[in-house]
N, C-alpha and C positions, 0 to 999 in steps of 0.2 A: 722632909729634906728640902724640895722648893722653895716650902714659905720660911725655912731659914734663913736659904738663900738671897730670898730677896728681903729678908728684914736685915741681913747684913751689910748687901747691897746700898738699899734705903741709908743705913744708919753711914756708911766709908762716903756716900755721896753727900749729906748734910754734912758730914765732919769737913770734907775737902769745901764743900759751899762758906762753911764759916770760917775758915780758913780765908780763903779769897773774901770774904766781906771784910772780915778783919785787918788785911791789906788795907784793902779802900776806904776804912775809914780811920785807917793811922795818921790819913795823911791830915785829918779835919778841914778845916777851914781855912784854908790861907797859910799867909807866915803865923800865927798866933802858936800853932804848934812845932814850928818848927824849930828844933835845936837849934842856937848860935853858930853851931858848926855846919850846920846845915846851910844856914843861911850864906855863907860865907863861901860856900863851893859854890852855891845856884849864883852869885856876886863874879863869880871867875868864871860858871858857864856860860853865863851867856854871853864872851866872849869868841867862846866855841861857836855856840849856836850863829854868832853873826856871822863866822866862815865857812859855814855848814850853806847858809842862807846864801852868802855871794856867790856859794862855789856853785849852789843849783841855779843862781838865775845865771852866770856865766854860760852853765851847760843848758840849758834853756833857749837863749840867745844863738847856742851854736845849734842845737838839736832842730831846731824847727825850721829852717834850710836844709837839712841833709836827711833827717829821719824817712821813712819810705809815708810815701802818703798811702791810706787807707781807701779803701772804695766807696766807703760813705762819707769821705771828704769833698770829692767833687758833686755826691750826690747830692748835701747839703748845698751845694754855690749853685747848682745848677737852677736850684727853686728858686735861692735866691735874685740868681739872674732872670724869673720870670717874673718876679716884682717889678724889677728893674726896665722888664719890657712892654709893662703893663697887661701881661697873663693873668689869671687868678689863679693860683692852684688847688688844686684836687679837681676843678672842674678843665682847664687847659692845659694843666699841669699834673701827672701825677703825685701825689708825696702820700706817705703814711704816716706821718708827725705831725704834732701838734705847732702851728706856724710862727710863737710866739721869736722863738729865736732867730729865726729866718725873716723874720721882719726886722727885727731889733740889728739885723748885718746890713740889714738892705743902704744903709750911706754910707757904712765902709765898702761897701764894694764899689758903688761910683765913685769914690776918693781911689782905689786900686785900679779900677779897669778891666778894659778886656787881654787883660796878661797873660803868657804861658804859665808864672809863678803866682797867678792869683792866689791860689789853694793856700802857699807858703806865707803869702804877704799876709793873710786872713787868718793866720792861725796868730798873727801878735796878738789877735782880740781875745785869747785864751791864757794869754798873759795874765793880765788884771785879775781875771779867774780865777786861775790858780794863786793867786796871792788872796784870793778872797778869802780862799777855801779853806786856806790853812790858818789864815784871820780866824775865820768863823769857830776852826780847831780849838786855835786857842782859846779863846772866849767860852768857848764850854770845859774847856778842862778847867781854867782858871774857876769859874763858877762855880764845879763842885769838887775840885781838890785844892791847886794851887797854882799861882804864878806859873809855878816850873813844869808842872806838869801838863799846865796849857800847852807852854813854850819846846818843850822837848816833844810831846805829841805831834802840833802843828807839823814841826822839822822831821820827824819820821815818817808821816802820814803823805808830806808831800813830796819827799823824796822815797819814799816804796815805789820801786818799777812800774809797777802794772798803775800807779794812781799817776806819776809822774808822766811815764810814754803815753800815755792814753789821753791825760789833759793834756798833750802837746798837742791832740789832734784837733783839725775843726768840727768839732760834732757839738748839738745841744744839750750831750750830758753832761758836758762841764758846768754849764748855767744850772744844770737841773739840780749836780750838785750840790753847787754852791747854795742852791734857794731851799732845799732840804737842810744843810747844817745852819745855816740862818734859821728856819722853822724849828730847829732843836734847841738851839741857844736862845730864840723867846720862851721854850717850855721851861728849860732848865733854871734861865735868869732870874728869878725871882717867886713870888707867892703867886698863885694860881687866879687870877681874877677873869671877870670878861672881857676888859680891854684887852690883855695878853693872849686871853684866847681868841679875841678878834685878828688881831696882829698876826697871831702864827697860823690861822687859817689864811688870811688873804697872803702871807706868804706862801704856805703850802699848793692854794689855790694858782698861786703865778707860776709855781711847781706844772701846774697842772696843764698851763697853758702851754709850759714849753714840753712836756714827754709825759703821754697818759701812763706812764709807767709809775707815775707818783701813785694810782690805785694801791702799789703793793708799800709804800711809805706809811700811806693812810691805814691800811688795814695793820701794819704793823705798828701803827702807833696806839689804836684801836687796842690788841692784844695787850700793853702793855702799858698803856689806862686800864684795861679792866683789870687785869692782875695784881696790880698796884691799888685799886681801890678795893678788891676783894682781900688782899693780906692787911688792910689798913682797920684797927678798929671802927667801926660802922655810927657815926654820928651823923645827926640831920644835914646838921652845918657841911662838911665834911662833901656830902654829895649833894646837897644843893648847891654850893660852889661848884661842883663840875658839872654839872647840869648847864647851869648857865654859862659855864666857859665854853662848855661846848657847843650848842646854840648860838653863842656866837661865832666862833670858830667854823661852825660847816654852815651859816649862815655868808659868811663873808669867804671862806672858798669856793663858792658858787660866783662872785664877781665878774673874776676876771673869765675865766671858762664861760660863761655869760654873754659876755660882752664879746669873745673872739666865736661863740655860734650865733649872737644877732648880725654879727657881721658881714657872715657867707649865708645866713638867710636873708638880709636884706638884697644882696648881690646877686639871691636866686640860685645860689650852689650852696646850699644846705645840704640835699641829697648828697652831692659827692663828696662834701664834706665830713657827713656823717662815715660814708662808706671808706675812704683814703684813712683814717684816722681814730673808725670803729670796725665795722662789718669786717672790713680787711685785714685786718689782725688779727677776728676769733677767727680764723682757720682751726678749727676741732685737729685734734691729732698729729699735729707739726711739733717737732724737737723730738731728742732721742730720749728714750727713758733713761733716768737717773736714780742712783739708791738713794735714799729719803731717809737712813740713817742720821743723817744732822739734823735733818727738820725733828726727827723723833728724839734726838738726843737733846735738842735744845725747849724741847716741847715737856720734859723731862726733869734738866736740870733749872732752868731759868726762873721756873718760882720758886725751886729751896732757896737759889744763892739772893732774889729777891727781898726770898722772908726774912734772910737771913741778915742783909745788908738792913731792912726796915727795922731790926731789932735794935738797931746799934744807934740811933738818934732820929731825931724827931723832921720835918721838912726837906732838911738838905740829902738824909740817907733816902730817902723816898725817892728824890729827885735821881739819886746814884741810880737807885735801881730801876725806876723807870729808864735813865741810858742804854743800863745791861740787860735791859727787858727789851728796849725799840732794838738795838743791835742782834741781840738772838735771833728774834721774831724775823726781821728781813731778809737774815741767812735762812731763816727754816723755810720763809714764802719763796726765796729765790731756788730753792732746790727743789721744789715742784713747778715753778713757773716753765712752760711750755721751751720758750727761746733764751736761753740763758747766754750771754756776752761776756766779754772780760768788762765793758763799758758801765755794765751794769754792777759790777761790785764797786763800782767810785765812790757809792754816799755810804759804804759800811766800811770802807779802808781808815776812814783818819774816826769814826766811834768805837773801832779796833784797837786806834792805836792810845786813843784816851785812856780807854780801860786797860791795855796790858802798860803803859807807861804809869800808872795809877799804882796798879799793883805792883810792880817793879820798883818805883819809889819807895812805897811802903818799908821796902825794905832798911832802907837807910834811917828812917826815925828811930827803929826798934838798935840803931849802932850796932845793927851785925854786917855789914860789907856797906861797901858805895858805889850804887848801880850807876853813876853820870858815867863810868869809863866803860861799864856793859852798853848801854844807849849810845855813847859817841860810836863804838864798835860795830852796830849796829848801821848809824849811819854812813860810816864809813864801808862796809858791806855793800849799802846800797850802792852808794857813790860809785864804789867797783863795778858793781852789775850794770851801772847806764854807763860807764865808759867803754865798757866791753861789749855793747848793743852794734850787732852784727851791719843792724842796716844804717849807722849812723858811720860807719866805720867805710862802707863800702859806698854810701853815697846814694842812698837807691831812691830820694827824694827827687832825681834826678833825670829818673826813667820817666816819671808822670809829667816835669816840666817839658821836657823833650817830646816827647807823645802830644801833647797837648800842642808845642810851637809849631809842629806840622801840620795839627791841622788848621788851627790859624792860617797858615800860611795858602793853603794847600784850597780851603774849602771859604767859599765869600759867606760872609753874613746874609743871615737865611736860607741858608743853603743847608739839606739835613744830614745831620752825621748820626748813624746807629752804634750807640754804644750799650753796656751791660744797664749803667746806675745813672747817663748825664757824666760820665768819665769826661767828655772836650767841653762839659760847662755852658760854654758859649756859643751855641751851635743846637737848634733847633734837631731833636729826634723824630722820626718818623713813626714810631709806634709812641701809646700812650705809656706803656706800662715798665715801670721801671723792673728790670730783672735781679729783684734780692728773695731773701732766702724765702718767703711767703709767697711770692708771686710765685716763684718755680712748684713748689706744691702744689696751687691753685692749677699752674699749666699742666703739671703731671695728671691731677684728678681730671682734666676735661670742665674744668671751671672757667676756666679763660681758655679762648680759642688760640693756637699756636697759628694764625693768617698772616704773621708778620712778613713773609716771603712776597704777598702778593703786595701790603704797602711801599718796601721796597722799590718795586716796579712801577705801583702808581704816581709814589713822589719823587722818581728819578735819584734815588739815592745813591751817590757813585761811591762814598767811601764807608767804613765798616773800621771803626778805632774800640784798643780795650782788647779783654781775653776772650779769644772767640769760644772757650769752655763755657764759660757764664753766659751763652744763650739757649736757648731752647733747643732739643732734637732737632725737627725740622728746618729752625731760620739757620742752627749750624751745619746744618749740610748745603741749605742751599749756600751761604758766602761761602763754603769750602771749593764750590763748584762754582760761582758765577764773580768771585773776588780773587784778587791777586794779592798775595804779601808783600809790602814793597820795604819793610823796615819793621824792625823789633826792637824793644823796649823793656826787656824783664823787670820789675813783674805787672810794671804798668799796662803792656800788652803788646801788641803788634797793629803795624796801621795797614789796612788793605784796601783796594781801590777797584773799582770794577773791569773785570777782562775777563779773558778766558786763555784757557793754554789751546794749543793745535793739538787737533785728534786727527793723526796719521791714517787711521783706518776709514774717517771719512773726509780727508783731505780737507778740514776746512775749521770753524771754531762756531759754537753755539753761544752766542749771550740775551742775557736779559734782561739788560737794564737799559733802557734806547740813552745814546750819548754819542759824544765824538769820541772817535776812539783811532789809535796810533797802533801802528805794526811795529813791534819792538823783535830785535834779534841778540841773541844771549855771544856773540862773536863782532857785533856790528849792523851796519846796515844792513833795511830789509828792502826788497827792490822787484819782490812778483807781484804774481796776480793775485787779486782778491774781488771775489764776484764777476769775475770775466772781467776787468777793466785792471790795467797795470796801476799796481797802488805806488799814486806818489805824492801822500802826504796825509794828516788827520783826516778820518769821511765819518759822517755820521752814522749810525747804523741801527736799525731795529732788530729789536727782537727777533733773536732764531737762529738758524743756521747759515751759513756764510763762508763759502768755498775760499780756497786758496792753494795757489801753485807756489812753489818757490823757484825761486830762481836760482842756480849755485848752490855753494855752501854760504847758508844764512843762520848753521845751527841750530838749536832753540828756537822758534819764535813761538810769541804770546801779544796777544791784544791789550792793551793796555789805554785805560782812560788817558784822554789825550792832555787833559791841564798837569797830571800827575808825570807825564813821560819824562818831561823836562829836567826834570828833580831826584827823581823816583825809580828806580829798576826791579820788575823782579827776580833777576837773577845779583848771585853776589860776584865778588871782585875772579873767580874762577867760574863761571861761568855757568853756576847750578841754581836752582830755587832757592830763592832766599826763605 
């Protein structure tokens, strides 16, 4: 009864495989198969297509001013701005990326400055990007189906939510992107030689420089060479050819990756180099278990519909199904991979959208319906879903500029601000280590020491900007207790400044951060004593405890870092804790 079961299995999964190969390859080559009538609707769509186009870079234009900035936005400028300073990072600066992209910003940022909308101004560079990306789209659809199917691909791949909000942001996966579908459109492009395979190594290789996460590009392309050469009849010629393309190809992806670790060993930060951008990312046992049914279903299905596509014509269907082979393969690695993002599905969104715009087409040669009015509906779909994006609606890109012009304001150059990721950018931290989601594991295990309370103290750090959730146990109790809220920011965070409240029971206030510091009262003026001496004005103060009388009714009072008073309360407009 089992092995019925699964010989019937087997047989409904072939049938549905040649099914979809059959799609894919209705479409052949170009216009050469395409009916007159065909041709004559893709002539009127891409009229569509070009209103599809204006309407996303329109919202584009608008979205990247208002959209909520992310936490790895500022994390990104902050490195940046240590180039800028003449820092190195990983050795002055923490980062765990690869620094290709964060070089490559470093004179747009001195043409920006030291702005509250830095972050906003930086994301135009993600513009160009995103028009690459969907370039690149097309360019491989065109390749191995057609014109239209390039052109309607590209316009759905770059306007899907999650591809579209996420290349709005500043992050290096947009480049990463882009250099992965560049590396596919040299494989796809033409006959397999070792010039091409030179080229799409030193691409994939520049890959490499800007996010080690290309590891899981390579090994999926890996899977889907062999597959493809093991369904292929077995001639000398056949694999001699990819012998040498590939030799050259991981020959020349060693380059660039080369050149950016001669770099930090010539500079004497190898070591941290290696550790910020290897060691620190195998953390063993980080990310939540996930079911591995797609990795197994595509582990599965992706050589029948392979075999299945290679039956159906000679070079070009090979090429098909090496697409639908790297595409499986990425999704089945990305659902083991340890830290799974939304960022990280960007270079599988538009060889998604090739392959389901492919088979969709398909339909129309065989003149049974005409999917161009399913696909505009589609795009029209998305369109809907990013107009109705909550944080472009509310404005929340707004919170992080605001956050950031205080402490501009608030705090001099050179002077440290403790934030979760480099949230104020522009402002010297006082610990090394950025707080994202590896580092906190590392603090949990006792792998990195949580001492951050006591650099506080030693480098006089009075302000504390960003979500005071995102720091460690210990550093967040102590700003709970040695920092004041003077202002909030949802969800950018809240800006706190060094003070303390009055503790009634011992008549006086304990701090810890030695500074000048103001008597603030939640009613008005404050007018007692403080240390036996009538306080009348900013005094500086050490560490510890530090009596106080009041005088009258003075309310509330709290000590308050005295550059911040001026500006700054922590009580709100009735008279309570902000």
């Amino acid at each position: 009864m089992l092995n019925r079961t699964v010989r019937l299995l087997d047989l409904r999964m072939r049938e549905a495989a040649n099914g979809v190969a059959n799609l894919l390859a209705a479409l052949g080559e170009g216009k050469q198969v395409m009916p007159e009538s065909v041709v004559r609707v893709w002539l009127r769509e891409r009229w569509t297509l070009g209103v599809f186009l204006a309407i996303g870079l329109l919202l584009r234009l608008v979205m990247l001013w208002r959209f909520r900035v992310n936490s790895d936005e500022p994390q990104h400028l902050h490195v940046v701005w240590a180039w800028t300073q003449g820092l190195l990072p990983y050795r002055d600066v923490f980062d765990n990326h690869m620094p290709l992209f964060h070089v490559l910003s470093v004179p747009a940022l001195l043409v920006v400055g030291e702005r509250p909308t830095a972050v906003l101004w930086m994301r135009v560079l993600m513009l160009p990007l995103w028009g690459a990306g969907m370039l690149m789209t097309a360019v491989i659809g065109r390749a191995l189906f057609s014109p239209r199917v390039g052109a309607w691909s590209a316009v759905l791949a770059g306007l899907f939510p999650l591809f579209f909000l996420c290349s709005l942001e500043y992050r290096p996966d947009v480049l990463w992107t882009v250099l992965w579908l560049g590396a596919i459109a040299l494989a796809v492009g033409g006959p397999l030689t070792p010039a091409r395979g030179a080229a799409f190594g030193l691409v994939l290789g520049t890959a490499v420089a800007v996010s080690l996460k290309t590891t899981l590009m390579v090994l999926a392309v890996a899977i889907a060479t062999t597959v493809v050469l093991a369904l292929t009849p077995r001639g000398r010629r056949e694999w001699r050819c990819v012998m040498r393309s590939g030799l050259a190809a991981g020959a020349s992806m060693l380059l660039v990756p080369g050149l950016v670790t001669a770099y930090f060993a010539a500079h004497g930060a190898l070591g941290p180099f290696l550790y910020g951008t290897v060691w620190h990312n195998l953390t063993p046992g980080i990310g939540a278990a996930r079911p591995t049914y797609l990795a197994l279903l595509a582990a599965v299905f992706a050589p029948i519909a392979a075999r299945a596509i290679m039956k159906l014509g000679p070079a070009p269907a090979r090429r098909r199904a090496f697409l639908l082979l790297v595409t499986l393969a990425y999704l089945g690695l990305v659902c083991v991979w340890p830290i799974v993002t939304r960022q990280d599905m960007l270079p599988v969104i538009p060889l998604g959208s090739i392959v389901a715009v492919a088979a969709l087409s398909a339909f129309e040669v065989s003149a049974r319906w005409r999917p161009g009015g399913v696909l505009a509906l589609l795009v029209v779909v998305e369109l809907g879903l990013l107009l109705g994006s909550r944080s472009v609606r509310l404005d929340e890109a707004h919170a992080a500029s605001a956050l950031e012009a205080e402490v501009l304001h608030l705090v001099g150059s050179g002077e440290p601000v403790l934030d979760p990721k480099g949230n104020t950018v522009f402002r010297p931290r006082p610990i090394y280590w950025v707080l994202e989601t590896i580092t906190r594991v590392r603090l949990k295990r006792g792998l990195i020491t949580d001492d951050f309370p006591g650099r506080l103290v030693r480098t006089h750090t009075c302000v504390v900007a960003g979500n005071a959730q995102d720091l460690p146990r210990r550093t967040r109790s102590f700003v709970h207790e040695h920092y004041l809220r003077v202002a909030a920011h949802p969800p950018a965070g809240s800006l706190r400044v060094a003070g303390a409240r009055f503790d009634p029971v011992h008549a006086g206030f304990d701090i810890a951060i030695p500074a000048v510091y103001t008597l603030v009262g939640s009613s008005g003026v404050v007018h007692g004593v403080l240390d036996d001496r009538p306080y009348d004005g900013p005094r500086a103060l050490a560490p510890g405890f530090h009596s106080y009388r009041a005088a009258g009714d003075e309310g509330t009072v709290a000590l308050l870092w005295a550059p911040a008073a001026a500006a700054f309360s922590p009580f709100d407009a009735a008279g309570n804790w902000r």
